[in-house]
C-alpha positions in Angstrom: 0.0 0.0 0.0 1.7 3.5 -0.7 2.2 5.7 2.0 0.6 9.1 -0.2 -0.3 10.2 -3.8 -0.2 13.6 -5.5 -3.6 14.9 -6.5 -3.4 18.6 -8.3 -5.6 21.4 -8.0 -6.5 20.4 -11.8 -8.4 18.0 -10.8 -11.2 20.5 -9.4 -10.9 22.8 -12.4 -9.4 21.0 -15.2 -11.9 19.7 -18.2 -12.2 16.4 -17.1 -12.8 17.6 -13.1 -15.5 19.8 -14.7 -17.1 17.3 -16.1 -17.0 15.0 -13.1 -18.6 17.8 -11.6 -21.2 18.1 -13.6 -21.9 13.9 -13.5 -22.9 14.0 -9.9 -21.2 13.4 -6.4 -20.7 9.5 -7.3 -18.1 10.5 -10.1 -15.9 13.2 -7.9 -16.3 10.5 -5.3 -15.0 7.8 -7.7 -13.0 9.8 -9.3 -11.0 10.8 -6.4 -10.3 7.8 -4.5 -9.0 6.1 -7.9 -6.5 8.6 -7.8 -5.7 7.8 -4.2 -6.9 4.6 -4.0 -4.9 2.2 -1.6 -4.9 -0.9 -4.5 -3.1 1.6 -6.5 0.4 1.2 -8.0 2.8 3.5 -9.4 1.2 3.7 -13.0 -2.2 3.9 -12.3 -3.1 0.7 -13.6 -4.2 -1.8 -11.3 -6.7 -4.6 -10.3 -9.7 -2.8 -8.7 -12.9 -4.4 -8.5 -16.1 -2.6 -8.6 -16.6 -4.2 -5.0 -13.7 -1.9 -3.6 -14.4 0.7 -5.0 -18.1 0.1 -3.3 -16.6 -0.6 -0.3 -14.2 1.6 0.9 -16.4 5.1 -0.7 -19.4 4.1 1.0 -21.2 4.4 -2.4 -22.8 0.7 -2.4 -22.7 -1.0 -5.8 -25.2 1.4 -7.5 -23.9 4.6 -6.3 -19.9 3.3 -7.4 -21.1 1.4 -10.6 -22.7 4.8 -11.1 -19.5 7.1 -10.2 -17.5 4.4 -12.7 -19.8 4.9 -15.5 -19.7 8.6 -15.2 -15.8 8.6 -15.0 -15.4 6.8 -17.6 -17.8 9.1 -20.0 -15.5 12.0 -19.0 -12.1 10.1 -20.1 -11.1 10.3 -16.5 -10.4 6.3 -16.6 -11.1 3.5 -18.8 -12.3 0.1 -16.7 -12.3 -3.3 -17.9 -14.9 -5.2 -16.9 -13.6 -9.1 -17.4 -10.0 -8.4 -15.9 -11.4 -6.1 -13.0 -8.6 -3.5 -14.1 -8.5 0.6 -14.2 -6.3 2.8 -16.4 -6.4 6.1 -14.5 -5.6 8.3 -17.7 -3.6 11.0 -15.9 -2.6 9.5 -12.8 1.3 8.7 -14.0 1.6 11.8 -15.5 1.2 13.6 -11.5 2.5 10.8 -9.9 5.6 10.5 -11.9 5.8 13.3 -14.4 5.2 14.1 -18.1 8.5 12.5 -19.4 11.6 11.1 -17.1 15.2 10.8 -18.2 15.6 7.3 -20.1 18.2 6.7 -17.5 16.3 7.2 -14.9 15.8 4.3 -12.4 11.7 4.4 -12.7 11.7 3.4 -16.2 12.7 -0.2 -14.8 10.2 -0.2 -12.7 7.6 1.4 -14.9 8.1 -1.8 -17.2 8.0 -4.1 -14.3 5.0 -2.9 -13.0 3.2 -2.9 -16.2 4.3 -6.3 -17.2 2.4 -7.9 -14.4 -0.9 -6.1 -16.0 -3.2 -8.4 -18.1 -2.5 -7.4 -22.0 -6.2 -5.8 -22.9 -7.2 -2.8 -23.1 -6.1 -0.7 -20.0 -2.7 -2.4 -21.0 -2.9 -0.8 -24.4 -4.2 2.2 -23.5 -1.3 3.1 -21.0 1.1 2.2 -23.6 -0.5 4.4 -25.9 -0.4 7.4 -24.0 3.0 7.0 -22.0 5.3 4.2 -24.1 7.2 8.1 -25.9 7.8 9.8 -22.6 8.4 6.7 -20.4 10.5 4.9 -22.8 9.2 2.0 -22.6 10.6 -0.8 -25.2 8.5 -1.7 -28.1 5.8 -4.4 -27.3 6.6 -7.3 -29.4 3.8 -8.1 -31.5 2.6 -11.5 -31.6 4.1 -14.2 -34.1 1.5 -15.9 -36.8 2.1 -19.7 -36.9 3.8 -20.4 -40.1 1.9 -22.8 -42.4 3.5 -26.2 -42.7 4.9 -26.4 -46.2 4.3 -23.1 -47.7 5.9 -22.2 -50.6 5.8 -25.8 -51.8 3.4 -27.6 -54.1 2.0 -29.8 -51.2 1.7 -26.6 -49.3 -0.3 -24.5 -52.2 -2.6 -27.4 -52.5 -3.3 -27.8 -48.8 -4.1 -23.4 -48.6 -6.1 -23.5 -52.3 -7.9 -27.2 -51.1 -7.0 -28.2 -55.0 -7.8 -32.3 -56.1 -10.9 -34.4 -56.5 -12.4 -33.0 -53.4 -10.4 -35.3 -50.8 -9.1 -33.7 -47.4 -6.1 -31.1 -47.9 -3.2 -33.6 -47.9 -1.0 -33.6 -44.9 2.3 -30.9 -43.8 5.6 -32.1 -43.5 5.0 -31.8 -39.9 1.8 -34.5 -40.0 -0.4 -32.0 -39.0 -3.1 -30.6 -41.1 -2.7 -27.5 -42.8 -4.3 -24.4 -41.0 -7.0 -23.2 -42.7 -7.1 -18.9 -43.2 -8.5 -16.9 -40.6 -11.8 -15.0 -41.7 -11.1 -11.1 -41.5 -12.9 -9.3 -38.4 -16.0 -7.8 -39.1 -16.1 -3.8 -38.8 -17.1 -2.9 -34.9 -20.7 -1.5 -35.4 -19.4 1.9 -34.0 -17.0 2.1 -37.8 -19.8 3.8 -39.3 -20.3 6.5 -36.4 -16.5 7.3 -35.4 -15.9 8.1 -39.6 -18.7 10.2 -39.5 -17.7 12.0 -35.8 -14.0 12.1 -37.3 -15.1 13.4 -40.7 -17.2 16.5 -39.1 -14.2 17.3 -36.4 -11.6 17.5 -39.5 -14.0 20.1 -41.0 -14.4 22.1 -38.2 -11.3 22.1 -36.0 -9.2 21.2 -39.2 -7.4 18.6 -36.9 -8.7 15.2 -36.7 -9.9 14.0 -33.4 -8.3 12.1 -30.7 -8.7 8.3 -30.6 -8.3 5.6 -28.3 -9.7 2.8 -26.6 -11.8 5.2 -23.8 -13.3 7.0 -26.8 -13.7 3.8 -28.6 -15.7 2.6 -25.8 -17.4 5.7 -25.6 -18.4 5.7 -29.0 -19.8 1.6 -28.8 -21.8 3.1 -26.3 -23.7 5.7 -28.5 -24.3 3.3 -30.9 -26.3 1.0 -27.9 -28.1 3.9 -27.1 -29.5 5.0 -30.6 -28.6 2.4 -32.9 -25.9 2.2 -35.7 -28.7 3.4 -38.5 -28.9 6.8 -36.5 -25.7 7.5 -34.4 -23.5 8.1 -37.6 -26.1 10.8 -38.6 -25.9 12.2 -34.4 -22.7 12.1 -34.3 -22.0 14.6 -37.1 -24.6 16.7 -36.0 -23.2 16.7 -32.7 -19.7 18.3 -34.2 -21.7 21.3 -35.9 -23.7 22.2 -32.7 -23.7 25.9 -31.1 -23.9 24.9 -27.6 -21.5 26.7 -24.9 -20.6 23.8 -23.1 -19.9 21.8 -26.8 -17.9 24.2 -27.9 -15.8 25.3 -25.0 -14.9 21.4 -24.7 -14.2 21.5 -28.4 -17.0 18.7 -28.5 -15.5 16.2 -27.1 -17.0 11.9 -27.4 -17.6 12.3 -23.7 -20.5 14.8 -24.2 -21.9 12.9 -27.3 -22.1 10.3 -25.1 -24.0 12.3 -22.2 -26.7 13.9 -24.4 -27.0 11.1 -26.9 -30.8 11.0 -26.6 -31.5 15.1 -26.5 -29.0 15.0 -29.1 -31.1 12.5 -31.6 -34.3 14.5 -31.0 -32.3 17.9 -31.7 -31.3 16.1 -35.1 -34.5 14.3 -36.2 -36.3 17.7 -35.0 -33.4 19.9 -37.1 -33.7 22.5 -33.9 -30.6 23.0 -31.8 -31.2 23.8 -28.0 -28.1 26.1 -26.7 -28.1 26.9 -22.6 -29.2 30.6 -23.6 -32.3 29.5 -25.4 -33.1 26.4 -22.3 -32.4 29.2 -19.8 -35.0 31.6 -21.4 -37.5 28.6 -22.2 -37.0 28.2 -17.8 -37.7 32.4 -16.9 -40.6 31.9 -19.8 -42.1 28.9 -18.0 -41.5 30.5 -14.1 -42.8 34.1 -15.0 -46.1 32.0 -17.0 -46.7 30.5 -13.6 -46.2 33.9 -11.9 -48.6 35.2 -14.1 -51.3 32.2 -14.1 -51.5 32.8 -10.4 -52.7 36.3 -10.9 -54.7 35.7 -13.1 -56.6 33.2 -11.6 -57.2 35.2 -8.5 -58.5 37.8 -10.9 -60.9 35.7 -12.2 -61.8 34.8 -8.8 -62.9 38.6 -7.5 -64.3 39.4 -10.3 -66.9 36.3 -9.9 -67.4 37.2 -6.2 -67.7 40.7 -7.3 -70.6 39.8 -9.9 -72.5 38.1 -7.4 
């Protein structure tokens, strides 16, 4: 267990804090013990069930599954579910630094620490963001068997399943030649992240940031509205007016939050900005003022006729 951790003011008024913030009380709550979390290592990539997390906030399952969920959505973490393991996004960069001398005695320990973590996605992510300024060594991608007898005639007729129709004939090795893999379908989010991407080029003329947090963000839009409809939200989303939107530089995150007001904004073509919901709200509370009055009005006036 580690004795302290750094937290920065950022985290109360940085982008992501904000939009912890605005989540609820579950996600600051979340948010903050991952960062100080006694499970935690030196990376910020660790084995943390949702049962700790539960635990040791006081938040119960729902109110910590809830916090999660909500970190998540802000890129404050990315969690995977079937290993039990966290990626705190920015938690190396406060803990350790930015970058750190390649001599530097922590760059040892760095990779030690992230070879004991399972090799899925938290893995990748932290390698994504930090293998540059942590120089860590190249990950060693993994070797395809090679295919008994390719190259020869036995082996072309095993791969192209030439002859009268009798089994592929048998590898020098005895074993029976592999048959090729089938290419991976598309994710059903390939449709929406070209047509996000494609609007964010446009407008910011840079093209937006991806990895597996907004990967999983984006999977998630697509369960909420469907992949006939998200492509078409998700572009509309990039061209919206609203404040918030566009002081985040529309970030997946916020796609994510208002996926559903979003889709009616876009089958409706009507925009909703915070100017025009905040006059809608003094429009609604003066009506009420007034339909008070009014009533009473009526009401003296009917006594006064009697």
């Amino acid at each position: 267990m580690r004795d302290y951790a750094k937290v920065a003011p950022q985290f109360w008024t940085g982008r992501t804090g904000q939009a912890l913030k605005a989540a609820g009380h579950e996600a600051v709550i979340v948010g903050m013990y991952l960062m100080t979390s006694p499970h935690a290592n030196m990376i910020g990539v660790y084995h943390c069930p949702l049962a700790y997390i539960a635990f040791d906030t006081g938040l119960g399952i729902e109110g910590a599954s809830k916090g999660l969920q909500s970190a998540m959505e802000a890129g404050f973490c990315t969690f995977e579910a079937d290993t039990n393991y966290v990626f705190v996004h920015e938690f190396a960069a406060y803990q350790i630094g930015e970058d750190i001398d390649p001599k530097d005695n922590r760059v040892k320990g760095i990779k030690n620490v992230l070879d004991k973590v399972p090799k899925g996605q938290c893995w990748q992510s932290f390698r994504a963001r930090y293998a540059v300024p942590f120089h860590l060594p190249a990950a060693s991608p993994l070797q395809a068997p090679c295919k008994p007898g390719a190259g020869t005639e036995a082996g072309t007729e095993a791969e192209a399943g030439t002859g009268t129709g009798a089994i592929a004939p048998l590898a020098l090795s005895g074993k029976a030649a592999r048959k090729p893999r089938a290419a991976k379908p598309a994710p059903e989010s390939a449709a929406t992240w070209d047509a996000y991407a494609t609007a964010y080029q446009s407008r910011y003329s840079v093209p937006p940031v991806r990895n597996a947090s907004v990967n999983a963000q984006l999977a998630m839009v697509v369960g909420k509205l469907g992949a006939d409809e998200a492509p078409h939200v998700a572009g509309f989303y990039v061209s919206h007016q609203n404040g918030l939107y566009v002081a985040a530089m529309h970030p997946v995150n916020l796609l994510l939050r208002d996926a559903e007001k979003l889709r009616t904004e876009w089958a409706t073509n009507r925009q909703t900005t915070r100017t025009q919901a905040m006059q809608a709200d003094r429009t609604q509370t003066n009506a009420n003022a007034f339909a008070g009055m009014l009533l009473q009005a009526q009401q003296e006036a009917a006594n006064a006729q009697r």
